[in-house]
N, C-alpha and C positions, 0 to 999 in steps of 0.2 A: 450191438456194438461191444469187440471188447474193451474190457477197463482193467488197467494195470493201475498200480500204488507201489512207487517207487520212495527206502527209507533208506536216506544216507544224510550224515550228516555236516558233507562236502557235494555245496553246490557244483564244481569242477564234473564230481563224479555222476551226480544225479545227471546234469545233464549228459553225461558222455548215453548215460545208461538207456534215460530217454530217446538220444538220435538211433540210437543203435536200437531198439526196438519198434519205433516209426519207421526205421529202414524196409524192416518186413511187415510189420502189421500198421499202415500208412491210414487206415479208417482207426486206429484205437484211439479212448481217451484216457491217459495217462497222466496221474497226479504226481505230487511230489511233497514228501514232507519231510523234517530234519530230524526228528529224533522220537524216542519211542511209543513217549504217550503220544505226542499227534500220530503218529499208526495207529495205536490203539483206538483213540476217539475216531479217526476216519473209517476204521473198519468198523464201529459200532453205529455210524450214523449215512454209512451209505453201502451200496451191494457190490463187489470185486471182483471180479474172473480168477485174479493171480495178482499174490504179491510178492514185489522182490525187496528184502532186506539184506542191509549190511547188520552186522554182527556187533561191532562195538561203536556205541550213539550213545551221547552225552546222559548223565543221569541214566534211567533204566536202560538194559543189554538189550540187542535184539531176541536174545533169548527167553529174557522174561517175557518180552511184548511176544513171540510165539506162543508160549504154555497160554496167555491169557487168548491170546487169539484164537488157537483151538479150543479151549472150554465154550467157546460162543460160537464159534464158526467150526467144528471138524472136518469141513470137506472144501475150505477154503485152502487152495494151494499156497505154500511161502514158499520160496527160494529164496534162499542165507546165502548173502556173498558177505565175503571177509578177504581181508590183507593176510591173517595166519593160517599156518600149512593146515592143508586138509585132513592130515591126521591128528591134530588138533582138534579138533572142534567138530568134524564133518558126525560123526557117531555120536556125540550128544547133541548135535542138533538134529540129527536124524531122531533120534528116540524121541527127542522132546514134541515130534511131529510134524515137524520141515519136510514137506517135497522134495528138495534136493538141496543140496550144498554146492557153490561155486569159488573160486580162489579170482579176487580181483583181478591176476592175471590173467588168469584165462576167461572171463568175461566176454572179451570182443567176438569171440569164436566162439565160445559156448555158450552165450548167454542165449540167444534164438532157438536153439536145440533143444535146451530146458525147458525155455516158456512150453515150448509145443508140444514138450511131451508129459510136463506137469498137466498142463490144459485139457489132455485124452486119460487125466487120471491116473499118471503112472508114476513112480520115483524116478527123478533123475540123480544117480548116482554116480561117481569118479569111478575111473576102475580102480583105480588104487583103495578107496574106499570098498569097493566090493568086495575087493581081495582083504583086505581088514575085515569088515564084515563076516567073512565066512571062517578068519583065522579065530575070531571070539567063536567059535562052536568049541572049539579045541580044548579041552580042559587045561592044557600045558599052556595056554595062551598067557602069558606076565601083564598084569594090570597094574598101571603106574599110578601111585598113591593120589593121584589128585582125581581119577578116572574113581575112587569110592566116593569123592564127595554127591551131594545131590547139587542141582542145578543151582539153584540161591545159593547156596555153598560156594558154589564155583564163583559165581558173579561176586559174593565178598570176598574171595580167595584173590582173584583177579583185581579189584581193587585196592586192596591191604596191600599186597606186591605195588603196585603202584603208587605205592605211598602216604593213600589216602590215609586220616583217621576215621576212628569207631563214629564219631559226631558226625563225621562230614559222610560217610557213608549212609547214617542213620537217615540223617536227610535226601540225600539220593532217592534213598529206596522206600523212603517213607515209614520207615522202621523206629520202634525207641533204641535207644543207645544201649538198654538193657539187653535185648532183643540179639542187637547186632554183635555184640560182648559172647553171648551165647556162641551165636557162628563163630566166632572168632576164635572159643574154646574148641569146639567141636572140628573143625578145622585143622588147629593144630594136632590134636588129639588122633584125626585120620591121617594126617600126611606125616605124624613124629615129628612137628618141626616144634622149635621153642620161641622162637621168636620170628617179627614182621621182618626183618633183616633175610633172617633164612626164606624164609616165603618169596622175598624178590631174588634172591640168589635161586632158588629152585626154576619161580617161572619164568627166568632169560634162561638156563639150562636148560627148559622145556619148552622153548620158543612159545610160551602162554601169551608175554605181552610183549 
């Protein structure tokens, strides 16, 4: 039988996401959980076919809960869906080891296509994304300041623009405040910005949050 585990942190959505893949796979059992660590624990304490995550869930990203998913599982498929543009995010969450990347809009219609073909083992990739993809061979390719951070980077990058503090993030992630102070340094330090003011000002200019 298959088993999907579906991670959003909008009941509205999980169910949309549920009906829509009972549609075609009418024998699967399909779970639902609201935010990262429950992904995390359900993938460590039961066996998955495919998972479908959303991208940003309360406390931990869907991103971290990937990198740790693949250290334990590598041949378990994730499909990342997200509210932001695909050229956003779809190429680090690809590196990071996502099966494929979907844009909430286009869900209803694509999301079936992915399962099926994450399931035979293969990327499901946007073409737009392809087309990005193959434009990074390029040496002439422009890589936007936020594209050098590492992923943790990112994830306090993406908080800090949001408002949060060094504390409240610290806790988030489980991190000391010393820890997170660092990121914070090194952050700025990759993108030239001086301040969290500029950091929010950068990622609404780069459709981040």
């Amino acid at each position: 039988m298959l088993r999907i585990l579906i991670a959003d942190d909008h009941t509205v959505v999980r169910k949309g996401l549920r009906q829509i893949l009972l549609d075609e796979f009418s024998t699967a059992e399909i779970e639902e959980v609201a935010d990262a660590e429950a992904l995390i624990q359900k993938v460590m304490t039961a066996k998955w076919d495919v998972v479908v995550s959303d991208l940003s869930m309360p406390g931990r990203s869907g991103l971290d809960a990937l990198q740790q998913i693949k250290l334990s599982h590598p041949n378990l498929p994730v499909l990342i869906l997200s509210i932001h543009p695909e050229e956003q995010y779809a190429l680090r969450a690809l590196k990071s080891g996502a099966s494929g990347y979907l844009s909430k809009d286009t869900a209803p219609d694509e999301l079936v296509k992915a399962v099926q073909r994450v399931l035979l083992g293969k990327k499901y990739i946007p073409q737009g994304i392809a087309e990005k993809l193959a434009g990074t061979i390029s040496s002439d390719t422009l890589i936007s300041p936020h594209e050098n951070l590492s992923d943790r980077e990112f994830d306090v990058m993406k908080l800090l623009a949001n408002g949060k503090s060094v504390s409240e993030i610290a806790d988030m992630l489980s991190l000391s405040a010393t820890t997170l102070s660092t990121y914070r340094t090194r952050i700025m330090a990759k993108m030239n910005l001086k301040s969290n003011a500029d950091l929010t000002r950068y990622a609404i200019e780069n459709k981040l949050i």
